[in-house]
N, C-alpha and C positions, 0 to 999 in steps of 0.2 A: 878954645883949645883945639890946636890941629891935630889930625887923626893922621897915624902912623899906616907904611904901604901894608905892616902885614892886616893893619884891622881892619883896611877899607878892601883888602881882599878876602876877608873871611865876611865881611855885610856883602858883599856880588855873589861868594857862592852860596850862602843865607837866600837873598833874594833868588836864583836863579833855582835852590832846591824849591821853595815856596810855588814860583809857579809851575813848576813840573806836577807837585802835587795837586794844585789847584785844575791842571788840565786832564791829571787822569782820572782824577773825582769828574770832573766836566764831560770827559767821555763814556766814562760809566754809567751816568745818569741817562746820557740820548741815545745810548746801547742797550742797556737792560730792563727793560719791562715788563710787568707783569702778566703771566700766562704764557710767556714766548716759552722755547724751546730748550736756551740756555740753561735757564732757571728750573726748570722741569724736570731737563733729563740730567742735571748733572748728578753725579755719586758723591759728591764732597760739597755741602755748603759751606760757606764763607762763615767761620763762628762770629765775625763783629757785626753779621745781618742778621741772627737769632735775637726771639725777644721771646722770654717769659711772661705769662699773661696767665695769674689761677694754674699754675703748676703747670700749664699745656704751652708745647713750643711751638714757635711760630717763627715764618723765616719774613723780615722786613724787606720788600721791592723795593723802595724806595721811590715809590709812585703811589701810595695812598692804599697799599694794602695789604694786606698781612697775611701769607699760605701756612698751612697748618698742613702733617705729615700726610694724610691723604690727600690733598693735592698736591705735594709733588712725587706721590709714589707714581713707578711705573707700572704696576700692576694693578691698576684699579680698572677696571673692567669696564669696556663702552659701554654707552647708551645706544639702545637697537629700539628705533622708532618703527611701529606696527605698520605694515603696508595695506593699502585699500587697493579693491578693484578697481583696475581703469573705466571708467562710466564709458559708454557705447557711442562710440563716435562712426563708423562706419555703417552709411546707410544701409546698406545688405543686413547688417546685424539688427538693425533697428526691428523693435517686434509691433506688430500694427493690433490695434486696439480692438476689442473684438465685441466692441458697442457702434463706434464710428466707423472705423474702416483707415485710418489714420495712423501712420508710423509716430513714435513717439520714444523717448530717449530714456525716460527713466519715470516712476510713479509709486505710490504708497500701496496700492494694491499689489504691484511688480514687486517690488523690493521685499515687502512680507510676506506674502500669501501667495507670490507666484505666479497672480492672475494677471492675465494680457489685459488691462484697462487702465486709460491713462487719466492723468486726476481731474483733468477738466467733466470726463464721463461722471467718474465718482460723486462731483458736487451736483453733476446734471441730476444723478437718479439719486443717492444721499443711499437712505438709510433703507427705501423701500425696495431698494436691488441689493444694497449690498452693505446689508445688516448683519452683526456680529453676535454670537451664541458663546453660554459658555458651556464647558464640557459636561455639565452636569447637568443643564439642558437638552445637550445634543442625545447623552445616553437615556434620557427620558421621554422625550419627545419623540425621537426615531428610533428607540431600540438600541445605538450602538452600544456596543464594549468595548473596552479600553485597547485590545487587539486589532479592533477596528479603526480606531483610530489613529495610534502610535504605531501598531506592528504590521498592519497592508502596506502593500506598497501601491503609490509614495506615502510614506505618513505626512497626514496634514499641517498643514503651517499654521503656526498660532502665534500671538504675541500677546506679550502680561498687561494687567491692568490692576489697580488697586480696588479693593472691592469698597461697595456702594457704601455697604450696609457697618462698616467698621474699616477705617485706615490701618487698625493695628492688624487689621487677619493676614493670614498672605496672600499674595496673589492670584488673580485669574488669570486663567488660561482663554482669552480669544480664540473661536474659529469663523471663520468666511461661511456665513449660512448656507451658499450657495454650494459650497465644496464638499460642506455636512449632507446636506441635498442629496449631492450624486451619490459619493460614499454611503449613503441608506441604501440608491438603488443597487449599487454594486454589488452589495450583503444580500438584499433583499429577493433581486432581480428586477423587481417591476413597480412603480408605484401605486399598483392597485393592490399588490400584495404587502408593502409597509402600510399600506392604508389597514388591509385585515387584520395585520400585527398587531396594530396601533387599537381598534376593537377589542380584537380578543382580551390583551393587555387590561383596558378598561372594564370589560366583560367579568372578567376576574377581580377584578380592585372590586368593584360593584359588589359582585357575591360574596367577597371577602369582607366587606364592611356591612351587607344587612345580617350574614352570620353572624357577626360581632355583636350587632345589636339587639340581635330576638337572642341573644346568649345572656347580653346585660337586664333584657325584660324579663327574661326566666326567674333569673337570679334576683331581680324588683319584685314579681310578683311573691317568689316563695317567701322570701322575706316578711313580706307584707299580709300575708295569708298565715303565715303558723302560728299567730296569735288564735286567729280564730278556730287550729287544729287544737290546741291547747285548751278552749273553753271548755268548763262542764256544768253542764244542763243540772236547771234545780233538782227535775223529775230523774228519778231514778229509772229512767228509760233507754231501754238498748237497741238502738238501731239494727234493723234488718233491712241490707240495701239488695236492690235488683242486679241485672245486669249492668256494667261500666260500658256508660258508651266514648267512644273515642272521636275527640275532635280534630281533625287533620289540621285543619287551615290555622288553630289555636293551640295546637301540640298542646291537648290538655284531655282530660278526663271528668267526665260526670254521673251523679247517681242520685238513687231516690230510696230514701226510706216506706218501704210498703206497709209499715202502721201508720205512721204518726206523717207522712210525706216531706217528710225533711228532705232538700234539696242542695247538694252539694255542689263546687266544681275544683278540682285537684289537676297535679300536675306530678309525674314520678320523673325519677332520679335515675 
């Protein structure tokens, strides 16, 4: 069957709509991308590029991905990445080690604690120069208080560690022994005089604990003796004592019955 002019003119403008469409879909696709600008900032999405997904909308790229209302708001607030100090590149700036004699750039001692010594020293001398205390240490060993160490200026540098004795406790506070060191002299004045501190200190714990203990023998002996205040003699015999004499070195008392020589030793209250 031959086809009449008007139907093979309605198939050309048929075909010639088709590929129009085919090309604006075709430029579409190599123009809009996801994350660009377009897409981001416009105020109107295109309702045939939304897709519901679980009641939440989403807008289709058309390139494998799917934006949801906070990313294409324009208010969502940057990300502001933390800035580090610029590490010491100017030799003038560089601090020299104050074990070797040697400039050096950057070190574990430096970086914590402040102290001019660079790591290769640190492994040279380890633990027996530059051994670490912790605060509860430092205020028993040298005396300090907690003003001392936190509130002088400079306060000490320290950094945390988990403790020995139990992971769950919280952590310790490190200090640089050697920094603790000075800081005693500082307080103290002089080394000979943290030295006497550090005496007396003990001098007192000492007297404190044999008082404790001739307190607890007091308290052993009376115990142990009022049984024998408590006994009574078959003989219907009453004691007549002398003089009480007193024993200093025994903090105790004795006596003598001057009939029968019954011999005591007591202790009073």
């Amino acid at each position: 069957m031959e086809l009449t002019d008007d139907q093979r003119k309605r198939i050309e403008e048929n075909r010639k709509k088709a590929l129009l469409i085919r090309h604006e879909k075709s430029k579409a696709r190599s123009t809009v991308q996801p994350y660009q600008k377009p897409i981001l900032q416009q105020s109107k999405i295109d309702k045939s590029l939304q897709i519901t997904v679980a009641g939440q909308s989403y807008v289709d790229t058309e390139a494998g991905f799917l934006l949801n209302e906070d990313d294409l708001s324009e208010k969502k607030n940057p990300i502001v990445l933390a800035s580090m100090a610029n590490p010491i590149l100017s030799k003038t700036e560089q601090p020299i080690c104050l074990e070797c004699n040697h400039e050096f750039g950057i070190s574990y001692l430096m970086t914590n604690f402040d102290h001019s010594v660079c790591d290769r020293c640190k492994e040279k001398f380890g633990k027996e120069k530059f051994d670490l205390i912790t605060k509860t240490e430092a205020k028993k060993e040298y005396l300090l208080k907690d003003c001392d160490i936190d509130l002088r200026s400079p306060p000490l540098r320290f950094i945390l560690g988990k403790n020995p004795h139990n992971s769950r406790w919280g952590e310790m506070k490190l200090y640089l022994l050697l920094q603790v060191e000075k800081r005693a002299l500082e307080v103290w004045g002089s080394e000979e005089e943290v030295e006497r501190q550090i005496e007396l200190k003990q001098e007192k714990q000492k007297a404190s604990k044999l008082k404790t203990f001739k307190k607890k023998v007091k308290e052993l002996r009376m115990s142990t003796r009022s049984s024998l205040y408590t006994k009574v003699t078959k003989a219907s015999h009453q004691h007549e004592y002398d003089t009480e004499i007193y024993n200093e070195e025994e903090d105790n008392y004795e006596r003598t019955c001057t009939s029968c020589g019954f011999h005591e030793i007591f202790e009073k209250m």
